[in-house]
Each structure stands twice: as structure tokens, then as C-alpha cells.
N, C-alpha and C positions, 0 to 999 in steps of 0.2 A: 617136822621140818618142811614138808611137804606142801603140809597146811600153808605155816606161815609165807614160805615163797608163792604163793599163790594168792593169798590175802594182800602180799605187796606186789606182785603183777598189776594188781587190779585197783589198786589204788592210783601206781601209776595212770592207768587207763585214765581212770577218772579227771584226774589231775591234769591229764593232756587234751583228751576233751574239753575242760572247762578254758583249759587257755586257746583252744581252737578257738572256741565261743568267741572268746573274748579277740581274738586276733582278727576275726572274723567282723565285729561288730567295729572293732577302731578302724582297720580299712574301709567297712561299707560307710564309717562318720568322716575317714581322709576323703572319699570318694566323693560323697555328695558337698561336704562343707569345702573339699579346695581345688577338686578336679568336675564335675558336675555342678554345673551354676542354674540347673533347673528351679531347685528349691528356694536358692537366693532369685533368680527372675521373679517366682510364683509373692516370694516375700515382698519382695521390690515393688512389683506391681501390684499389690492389695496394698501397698502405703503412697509409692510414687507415681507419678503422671508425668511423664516428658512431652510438655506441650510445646510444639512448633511456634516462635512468634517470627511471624511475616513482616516482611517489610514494608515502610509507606513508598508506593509505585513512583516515581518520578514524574515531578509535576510537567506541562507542558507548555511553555508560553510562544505564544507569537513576536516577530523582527521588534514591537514598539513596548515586549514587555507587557501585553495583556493576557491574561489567563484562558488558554483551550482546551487542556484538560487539566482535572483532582482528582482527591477519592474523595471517599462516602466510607461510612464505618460499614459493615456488614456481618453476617455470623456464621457458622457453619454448624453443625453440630454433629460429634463426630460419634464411633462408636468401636467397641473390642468386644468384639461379638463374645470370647470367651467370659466377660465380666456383667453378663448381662442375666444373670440367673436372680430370679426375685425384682425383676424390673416391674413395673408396674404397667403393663403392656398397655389395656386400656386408657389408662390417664393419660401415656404419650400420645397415642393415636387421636385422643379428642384434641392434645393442644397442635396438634400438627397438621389433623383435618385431612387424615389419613387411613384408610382400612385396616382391617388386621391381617388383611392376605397381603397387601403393600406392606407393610413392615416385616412381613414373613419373606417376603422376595426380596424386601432390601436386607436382611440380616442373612438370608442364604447369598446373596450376591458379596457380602462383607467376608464369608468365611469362604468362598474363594479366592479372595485376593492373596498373594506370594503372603506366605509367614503367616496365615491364616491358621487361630483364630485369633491368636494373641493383636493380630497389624492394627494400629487404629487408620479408621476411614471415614470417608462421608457418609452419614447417613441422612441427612437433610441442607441443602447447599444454599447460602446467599438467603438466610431467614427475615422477614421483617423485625422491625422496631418491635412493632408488638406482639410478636410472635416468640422474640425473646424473653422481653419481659415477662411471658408468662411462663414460659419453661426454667426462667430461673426460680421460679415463687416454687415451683414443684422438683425440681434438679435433683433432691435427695431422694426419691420414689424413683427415676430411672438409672437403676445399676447399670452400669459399664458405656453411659452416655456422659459424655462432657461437650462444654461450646468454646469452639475455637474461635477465634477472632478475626478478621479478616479485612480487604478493604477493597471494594468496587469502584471503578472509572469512574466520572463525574463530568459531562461537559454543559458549561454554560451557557453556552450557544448550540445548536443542533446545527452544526455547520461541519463541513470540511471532513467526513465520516470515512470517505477513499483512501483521505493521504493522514490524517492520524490512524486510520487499521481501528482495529478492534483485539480484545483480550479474551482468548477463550482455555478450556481446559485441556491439561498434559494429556496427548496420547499415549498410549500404555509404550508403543514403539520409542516416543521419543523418551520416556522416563526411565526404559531397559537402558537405551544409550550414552545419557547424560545423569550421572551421576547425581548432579546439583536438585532434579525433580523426582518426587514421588505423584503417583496419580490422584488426581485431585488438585496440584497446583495450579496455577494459571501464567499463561503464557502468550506472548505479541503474538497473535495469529497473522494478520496484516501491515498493511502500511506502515509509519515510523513505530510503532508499537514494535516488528515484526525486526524491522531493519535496527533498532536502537534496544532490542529487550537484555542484551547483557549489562548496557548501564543502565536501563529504567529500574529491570529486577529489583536491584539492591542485593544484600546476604541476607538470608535465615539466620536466626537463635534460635536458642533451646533456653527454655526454662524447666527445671526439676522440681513439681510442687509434691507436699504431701498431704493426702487428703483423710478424711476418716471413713469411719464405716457408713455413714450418711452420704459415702460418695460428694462430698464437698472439701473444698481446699483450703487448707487451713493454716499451710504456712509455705516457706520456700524449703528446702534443704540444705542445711549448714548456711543458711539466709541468703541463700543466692550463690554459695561464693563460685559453685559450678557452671553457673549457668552463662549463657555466650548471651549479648545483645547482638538485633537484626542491624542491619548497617540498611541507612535508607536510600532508596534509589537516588541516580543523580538526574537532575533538570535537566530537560533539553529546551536550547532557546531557537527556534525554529524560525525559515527568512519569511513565513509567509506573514501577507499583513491582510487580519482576521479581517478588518470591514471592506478590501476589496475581493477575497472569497467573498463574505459574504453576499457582496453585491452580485459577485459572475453568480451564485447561485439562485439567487433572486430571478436574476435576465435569462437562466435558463431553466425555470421552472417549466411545465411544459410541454419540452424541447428533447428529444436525444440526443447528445454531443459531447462537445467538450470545452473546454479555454483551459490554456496554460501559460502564464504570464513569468519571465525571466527576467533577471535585473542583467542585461547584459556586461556592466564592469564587474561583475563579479559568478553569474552563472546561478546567484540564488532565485529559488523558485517563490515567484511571488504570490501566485494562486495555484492552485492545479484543482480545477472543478470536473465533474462528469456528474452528466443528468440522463436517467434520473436517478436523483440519490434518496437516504434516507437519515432519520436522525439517529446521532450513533448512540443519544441513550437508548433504544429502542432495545441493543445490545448487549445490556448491562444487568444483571439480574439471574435470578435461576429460573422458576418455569416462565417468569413472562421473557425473556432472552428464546428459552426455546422454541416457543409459539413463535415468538418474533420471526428470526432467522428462518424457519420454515416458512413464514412465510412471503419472505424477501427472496430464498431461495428460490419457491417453486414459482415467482413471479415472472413469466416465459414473456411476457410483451413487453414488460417495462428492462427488465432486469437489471434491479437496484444494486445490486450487489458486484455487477463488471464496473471496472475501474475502464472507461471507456480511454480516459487521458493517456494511460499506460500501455493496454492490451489491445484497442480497438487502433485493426492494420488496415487504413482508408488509402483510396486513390489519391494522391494532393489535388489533381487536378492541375491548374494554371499556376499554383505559387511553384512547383517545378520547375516554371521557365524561367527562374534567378539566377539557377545553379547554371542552366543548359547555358545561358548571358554570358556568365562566368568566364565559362569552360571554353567557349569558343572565342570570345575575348582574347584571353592569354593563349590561344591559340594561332591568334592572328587572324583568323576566318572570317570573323567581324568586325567591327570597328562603329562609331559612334553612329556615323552617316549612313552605314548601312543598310539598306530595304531588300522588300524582298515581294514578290507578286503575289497577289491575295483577290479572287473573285470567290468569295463564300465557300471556300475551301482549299486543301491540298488534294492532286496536285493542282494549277492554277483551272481547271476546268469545273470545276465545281465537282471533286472528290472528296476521299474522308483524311483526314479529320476534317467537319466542317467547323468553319469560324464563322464569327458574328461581326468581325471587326474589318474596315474596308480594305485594310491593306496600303501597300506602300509608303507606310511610316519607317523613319527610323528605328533605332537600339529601343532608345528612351519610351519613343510610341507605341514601340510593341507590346513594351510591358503595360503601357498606361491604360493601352486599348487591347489588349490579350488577346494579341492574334494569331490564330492556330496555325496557321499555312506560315509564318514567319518561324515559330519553333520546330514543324514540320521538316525543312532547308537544314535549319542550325543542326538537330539531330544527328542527321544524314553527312552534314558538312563532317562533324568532331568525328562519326565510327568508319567514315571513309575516307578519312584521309591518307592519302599516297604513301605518309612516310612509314604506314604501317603493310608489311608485306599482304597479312590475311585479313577481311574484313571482320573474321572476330578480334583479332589483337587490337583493333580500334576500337571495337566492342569493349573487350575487357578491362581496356584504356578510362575508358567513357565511363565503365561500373565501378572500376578503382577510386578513380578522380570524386565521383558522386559520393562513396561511403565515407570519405572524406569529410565530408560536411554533417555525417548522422546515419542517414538510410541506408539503412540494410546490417545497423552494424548495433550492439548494446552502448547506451551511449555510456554505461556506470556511473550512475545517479545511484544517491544510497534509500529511493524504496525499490521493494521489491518486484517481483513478476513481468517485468517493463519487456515489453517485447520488441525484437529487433526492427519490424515492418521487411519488406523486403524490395529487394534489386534485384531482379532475375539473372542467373548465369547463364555464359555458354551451354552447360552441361543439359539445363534446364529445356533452352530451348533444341537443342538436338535430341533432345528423348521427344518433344513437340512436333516438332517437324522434320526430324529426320535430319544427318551431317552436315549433308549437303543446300535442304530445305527451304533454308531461311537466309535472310539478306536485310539490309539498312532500310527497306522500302516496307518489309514483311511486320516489323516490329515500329515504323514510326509513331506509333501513339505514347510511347513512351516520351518521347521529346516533350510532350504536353503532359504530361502527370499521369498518363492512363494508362492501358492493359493492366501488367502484372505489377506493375509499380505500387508499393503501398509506403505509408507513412504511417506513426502514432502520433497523436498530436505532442507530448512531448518535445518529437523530434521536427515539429512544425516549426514550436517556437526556438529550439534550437537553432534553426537553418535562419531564421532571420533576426535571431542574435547575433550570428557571426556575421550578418550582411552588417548588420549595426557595428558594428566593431570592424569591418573589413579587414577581414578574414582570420577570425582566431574567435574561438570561443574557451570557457570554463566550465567545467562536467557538470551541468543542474546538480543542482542538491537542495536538499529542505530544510538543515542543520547549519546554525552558524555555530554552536558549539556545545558540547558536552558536559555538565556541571558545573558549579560556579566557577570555575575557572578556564572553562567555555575551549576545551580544546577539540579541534577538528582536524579530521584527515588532509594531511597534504598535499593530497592528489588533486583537491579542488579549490586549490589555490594556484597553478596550473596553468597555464596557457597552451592551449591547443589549437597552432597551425592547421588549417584545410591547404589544400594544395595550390590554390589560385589565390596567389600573392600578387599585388598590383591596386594601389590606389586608383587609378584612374578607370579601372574595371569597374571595381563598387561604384565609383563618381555616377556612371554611366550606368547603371542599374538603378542605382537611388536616386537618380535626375526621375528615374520612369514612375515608379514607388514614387517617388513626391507627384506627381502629374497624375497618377490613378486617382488622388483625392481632388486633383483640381483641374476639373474638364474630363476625366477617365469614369472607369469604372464604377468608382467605389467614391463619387463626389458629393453624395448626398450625405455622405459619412464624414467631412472635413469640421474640424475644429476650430472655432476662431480663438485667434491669440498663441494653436499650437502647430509647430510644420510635423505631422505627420505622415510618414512615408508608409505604406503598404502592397497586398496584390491581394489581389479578389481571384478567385475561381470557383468554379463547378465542376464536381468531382461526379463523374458517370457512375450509377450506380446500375448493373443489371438487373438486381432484384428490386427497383419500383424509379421513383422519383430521385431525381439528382440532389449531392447532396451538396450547400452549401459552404463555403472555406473563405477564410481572409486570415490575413496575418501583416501584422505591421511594427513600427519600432515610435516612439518619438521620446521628448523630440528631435527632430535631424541631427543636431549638434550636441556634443555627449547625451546620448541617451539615456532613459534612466529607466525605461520600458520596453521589452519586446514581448509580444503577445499573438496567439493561434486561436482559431476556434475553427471548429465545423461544427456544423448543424444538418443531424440526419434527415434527408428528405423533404428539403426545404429549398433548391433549387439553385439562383444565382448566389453567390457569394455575398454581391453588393446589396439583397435584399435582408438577409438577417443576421450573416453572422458580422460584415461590416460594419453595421449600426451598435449590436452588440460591443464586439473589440471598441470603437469610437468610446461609448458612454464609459464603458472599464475605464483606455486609458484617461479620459477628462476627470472622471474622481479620483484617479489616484492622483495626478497632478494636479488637478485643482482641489479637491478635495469635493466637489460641488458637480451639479448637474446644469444646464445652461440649456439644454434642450429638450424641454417636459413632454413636449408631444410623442417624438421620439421613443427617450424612457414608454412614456406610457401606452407607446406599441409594443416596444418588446418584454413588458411586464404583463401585459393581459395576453400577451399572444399564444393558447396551448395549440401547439403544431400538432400534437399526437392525438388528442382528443377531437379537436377541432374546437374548443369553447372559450370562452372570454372569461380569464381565469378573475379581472377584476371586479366580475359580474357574478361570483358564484359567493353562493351564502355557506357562510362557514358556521 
């Protein structure tokens, strides 16, 4: 009895163990098959590839409808470092022209990236034509590489490289923050690239192919039905018109400076050049991009890569004295008839500032003939007037009224990095000089465009857009519209008031501006057949040689042009950058040159080098 109760103890036993087993093995199969997706990832990816298809970048055209920027096909070739066992290590290294410690360093660099080692990555970026072609002939010998497709910038012309930017790769920061990138995308680093990259982008897809054990693809999965299409970027149709860049960069080959050409009825930007520049294919590519950029960057005398139009904060020099016209005009202070004493300087004793100009001209003459002791008076007239209790309230009056018209302020143009320029504060100058310190005598070089006063040239041609238009400008911009159906921000569509309202102000300013080109300043610069209105100055530079400035609008009567240039270290105004502005605007309005000799000073003329650039053998 004893027996058998013990014989069936132990059967039980038996019996309950085996269903442990077995309880045991269908959980560790619920486990892995519906709660653990290790095994099904491990399956997935020995059969499927989810390869990225990128989108085609947004093409670029210029105001008439011709092409500034495309792509270019390209290749990447990517890798998952965990699927690279049995790769043919050697074969790749010959077709990629690569060592074996470089593919050691690029596949330890691959399994640190996040989600490493499964992530796919770069491991060879922007491959040639035939550098393709031969790693496709061999694709099957490297386990756990495949080539991604991909498409690089393209421009036609090597033109205008500041204000289309360039395209470079996702920082690991910005790829943590923005969901839309993983590292290794590409992204507007610059100019309208920079300012326009969420419509250029376009969307990503996904394709889900499967491949065999020869590591090739052999078909889609369930034929696609998974898989997303890239949405392609939208056009931008941009206001600039590519063959008058091209010409400002031609005339300031050379040259350090700048020219930015506005359509005053509308605020679009019809050039924006700075020299010295580069070509923006230069940019385009994998290791030749890098060589490149290094060595644009470390180029400390030229420096190809500041956008001088946007970021470079110059003295304006004499075209300052429109506003200061202005300002004391609707002040009542001056008037048409107005003079003022001038013996080669302020005050009339022959002090500073000196002037070149003889003095005792009217409004109109002053500007014609840039007389410093006449702005010197107006200055002083507008920050001390009576009706203001403290002579900085007249001050603050005089710096309000000014950023009105641009300076000192961001004007919200949509490229990037534009900087303010500046108008010095109160604040500024009592840390200077102390509360008490300083006085309307202490700072008049500002009246005339100088001390702390800066401008970008931007805001050059700004200021005599709105002379053009008396008084109201439209924000610059580059974009006339966004995809085909060409939509653009509202805000530049816009009318923007400066504070000095009064036709007969402008009359009286642009009677001067017309008279600089004929019998003034800047007469060796006049146009026949076009009225021309501008100002010429020299902008004091402390570190060397003065720098050249002009700016003008034509023609007088609805305009259809306003345009800035300075020219670094080049001296009067009326000597380079005047003749410059001149030939701009006669092509764009005529389309044609009328004055060869001219042209053919300021095309051979290198100011930086000192050489006759029509004279060098290329």
C-alpha cells in the first residue's frame, strides 16, 4: 500500500515537471514571438532594407525665369556595421581607394552612433559616377553595405554663391532637436538655401526592399504597398536678375566690397553681390567640398566666404547727409535757399571735419558738392533744438528719426545673418565720455556719416530706395514666391513709412542727387538718355586708405532701380564705386554698355593685388 502510494507520488512529480517544461517553453515562444521583437528585427533585417528615398531639392530660378540652381545625381554608400561579417574587406578598400585602418576608423565611428550597431550610416558620402559603377559590379562581396541615392546642388553659372548659401551636413545638435533629420542629411547652411530650407527640403519616403543573401535587392515588399513616396521640394522663383549679378560681379572682381541693387516699387532685391567671392560649385561634393571650404575659410586677406553686403558695418560716409536734409527740412531748420559758411572746414576757421567743397551753396549744392561744414551746422541745428529740454532728448530724437529709414535697426529681409549696422546711444556715449562729457560739438562727425555711425550696404540701398519713392520703402527680399503657385510672405508686400513725410523735402534732395551727376561730384558717372540721381562719399577708414561709396536710384521719374556700392580702400566715391553703380544701372536699363573705356577700367582694375586683371594669363 505503501509501495504503490509512493509510485503514484512520483508519477505525479513526473507529470508536473513535464508540464512545467512545457509551460515553461510556450511562454519563452509568447515571449519572444509577441512580446520581444528582437528575433523578428534580427529576421526583418537579414530579409528587409528600409532605405531613405530623399527628395529632389527645389530648383532655383531667377525674376526672368532662368535657372540658378539643380541637382546632380549622387551616391552615398551607407553601412550597419552589425551586418558586415564576411564582407570582403580588401575588395572594398581597393574600390574606394581607402586603407584598411580608414575603414577600421570608419566602422568603429558607425557603431558609435545612437542605436549602434544595428543604425545604418555613412560610410562613404557623395561617391563619383565611376566609383559607383564599380561597387555595383561587386555589391554582393560587401555584407552589410548598400548605396543610397542621393542629389547634389548644381549651379550653372558660378555666380551669386553669398545670397543662394550653400548646402551642408546635419549637426548631430540639430538632428537631436528636429525630428525631420538624422546625421548625415543635408541642410541650407546659408543664404536662401538657409532662409527657404523647409520648402526647398521637400519630405522623405521610405522604401521596404528585400534583399537575398548576396546582399542584393531583389524585390519591394508586398510590392511597395508599405512604402511612403519623397514629396519634392518646392521652386523658389527669386527677384534677382542673374545677368546684372553677374555683371556687378564681373566689375568687382578684384575689389573688396559690395553692390546691392533694389527695385524700389516693390523692395525686391535685384543683385546683392560681395567680393571677393567664390564659385558656389566649389561647395558641392564630398572630400573635394572639404578641401574646398577649408580653404575659403582659412583665406584671412581675401575672406571669400563674409557676405560683406549683409555683415560688413561700414561708415556711409557722405550719402548720410540725405537723411540729415531730410530731418532738418521737416524740421524747418532748413529750407531750399539755405547756405551755410564753409572755408575748408567746420568750424568756419578751417577745423574738423574738413571739407573739399567751397561752401556757401544752397540744400541742393550741398549735396551736389558734399560739403562737410554744411552737414556739420544741420547736425547740431536737429540735436539742439530749443524745443527739446536736454540736449540728449534731441539726440535721441535725431537717432529715432534716423532708424526710421534702416540704420541701426534689422531691416527683415528673408536671408539670413544681416546685421543691424549701428547708431550709437545715449548710453553708449556716457560710458565714453562720461554723463556730463559730451555735447552736439563733441560728436559732430556723425552729421557727415562718420565716427560710430555704421551702415551694411543692404541698408545703403535701402536708404535710397525710400529717397526714390519719398519716403516709404518695402522690406528687401529675394523671393517672389514659393512653388508653383508662387506664394509669399505678406509682410513684403507692405509699405513702410520713415518719419519724414513731405514731398517737397525729397524735391529738394533729389534736385541735389540729380546735380551730383551733372557739374557735382560724381559727373564723370552720368548717363546719356538716363536722369540719374545719386551721392558719392568717402567713408574714413582708420585702419588704411579711405573707402569708397556711391549710391543712386534712376530713372528720376518712377524708378525702376536703386543701387549701393562701397569699394574697400579705394578712396573717393566718384572714383570707383560711382563709375561701377553708372555701368550696373545702364545694363540693366539698357541692356547694353555705351561707355567701353569706362567698363574697361573698372574690369581690369585689381585694387587688392594692384594688377591688370585683363592682362593676366589664365
Amino acid at each position: 500500500m505503501n509501495a504503490n502510494s509512493h509510485l503514484a507520488d512520483r508519477k505525479y512529480i513526473i507529470g508536473g515537471f513535464f508540464i512545467l517544461v512545457a509551460v515553461i517553453y510556450i511562454a519563452r515562444l509568447f515571449y519572444i514571438q509577441i512580446i520581444d521583437d528582437k528575433y523578428k528585427l534580427d529576421a526583418q533585417n537579414n530579409a528587409f532594407r528600409y532605405i531613405t528615398e530623399y527628395p529632389v531639392r527645389g530648383y532655383i530660378y531667377d525674376r526672368n525665369g532662368k535657372l540658378l540652381v539643380y541637382n546632380e545625381a549622387s551616391y552615398d554608400l551607407m553601412v550597419t556595421p552589425k551586418e558586415t561579417k564576411g564582407c570582403d574587406t580588401l575588395a572594398l578598400c581597393e574600390v574606394l581607394q581607402i586603407t584598411k585602418e580608414d575603414y577600421l576608423k570608419r566602422i568603429k565611428k558607425a557603431c558609435q552612433a545612437p542605436n549602434s550597431p544595428r543604425k545604418q550610416s555613412v560610410f562613404e558620402k557623395q561617391m563619383s559616377a565611376q566609383t559607383y559603377a564599380a561597387l555595383q559590379e561587386k555589391l554582393y562581396r560587401f555584407n552589410g553595405f548598400f548605396v543610397q541615392k542621393r542629389t547634389v546642388r548644381k549651379y550653372p553659372k558660378p555666380i551669386a554663391a553669398h545670397l543662394l548659401g550653400y548646402v551642408g551636413e546635419v549637426t548631430k545638435e540639430k538632428a537631436e532637436k528636429d525630428p525631420y533629420y538624422r546625421e548625415g542629411d543635408y541642410i541650407g547652411i546659408s543664404g536662401m538655401e538657409r532662409s527657404y530650407e523647409e520648402a526647398l527640403r521637400g519630405k522623405k519616403g521610405v522604401q521596404i526592399a528585400i534583399t537575398d543573401v548576396h546582399n542584393k535587392v531583389v524585390g519591394r515588399y508586398m510590392d511597395g504597398k508599405y512604402d511612403t513616396l519623397a514629396i519634392p521640394g518646392k521652386p523658389l522663383f527669386c527677384t534677382i536678375d542673374m545677368t546684372l549679378q553677374e555683371y556687378g560681379e564681373q566689375l568687382l572682381r578684384g575689389k573688396k566690397g559690395a553692390v546691392v541693387a533694389i527695385e524700389p516699387s516693390s523692395g525686391e532685391i535685384l543683385c546683392l553681390v560681395s567680393s571677393p567671392t567664390y564659385d558656389p560649385n566649389l561647395l558641392v561634393g564630398g572630400k573635394e567640398r572639404a578641401r574646398n571650404f577649408t580653404k575659403l575659410y582659412y583665406d584671412s586677406l581675401n575672406l571669400p566666404l563674409f557676405n560683406r553686403a549683409l555683415q560688413a558695418m561700414y561708415p556711409p560716409g557722405s550719402i548720410f547727409k540725405l537723411i540729415d536734409a531730410l530731418i532738418a527740412q521737416r524740421d524747418g531748420l532748413i529750407f531750399r535757399n539755405t547756405s551755410f559758411p564753409c572755408h575748408g572746414g567746420y568750424p568756419p576757421m578751417g577745423g574738423k571735419p574738413k571739407c573739399h567743397s567751397h561752401g556757401g551753396v544752397d540744400l541742393p549744392g550741398s549735396i551736389a558738392t558734399s560739403c562737410n561744414s554744411y552737414y556739420s551746422y544741420v547736425f547740431r541745428a536737429i540735436v539742439d533744438q530749443k524745443k527739446y529740454p536736454k540736449f540728449k532728448d534731441g539726440y535721441n530724437y535725431w537717432r529715432e528719426t534716423v532708424q526710421s529709414f534702416g540704420p541701426g535697426t534689422n531691416l527683415g529681409t528673408d536671408l539670413p545673418y544681416d546685421k543691424p549696422g549701428n547708431v550709437p546711444s545715449v548710453k553708449y556715449y556716457n560710458k565714453v565720455f562720461g554723463e556730463n562729457g559730451w555735447r552736439s560739438n563733441t560728436i559732430v562727425s556723425l552729421g557727415i556719416g562718420q565716427a560710430e555711425l555704421t551702415l551694411v550696404p543692404l541698408q545703403m540701398a535701402n536708404v535710397v530706395a525710400t529717397i526714390a519713392n519719398r519716403g516709404y520703402y518695402y522690406t528687401p527680399h529675394c523671393v517672389k514666391g514659393v512653388g508653383y503657385e508662387k506664394k509669399q510672405d505678406q509682410k513684403f508686400k507692405e509699405k513702410k513709412y520713415v518719419s519724414v513725410q513731405g514731398e517737397t523735402y525729397y524735391t529738394n534732395v533729389i534736385d541735389g542727387m540729380q546735380r551730383c551727376l551733372d557739374g557735382g561730384t560724381a559727373t564723370a558717372s552720368k548717363i546719356k538718355d538716363i536722369v540719374m540721381c545719386g551721392k558719392t562719399g568717402t567713408a574714413q577708414n582708420p585702419h588704411g586708405k579711405d573707402h569708397a561709396v556711391f549710391l543712386a536710384f534712376a530713372p528720376r521719374e518712377n524708378p525702376k532701380i536703386a543701387i549701393a556700392c562701397i569699394i574697400e580702400n579705394a578712396g573717393f566715391g566718384g572714383t570707383w564705386s560711382a563709375p561701377i553703380v553708372s555701368l550696373m544701372v545702364e545694363k540693366y536699363l539698357k541692356g547694353k554698355i555705351t561707355r567701353p573705356e569706362m567698363e574697361k577700367r573698372m574690369l581690369e582694375a585689381d585694387l587688392i593685388n594692384g594688377k591688370n586683371l585683363l592682362h593676366e594669363k589664365h
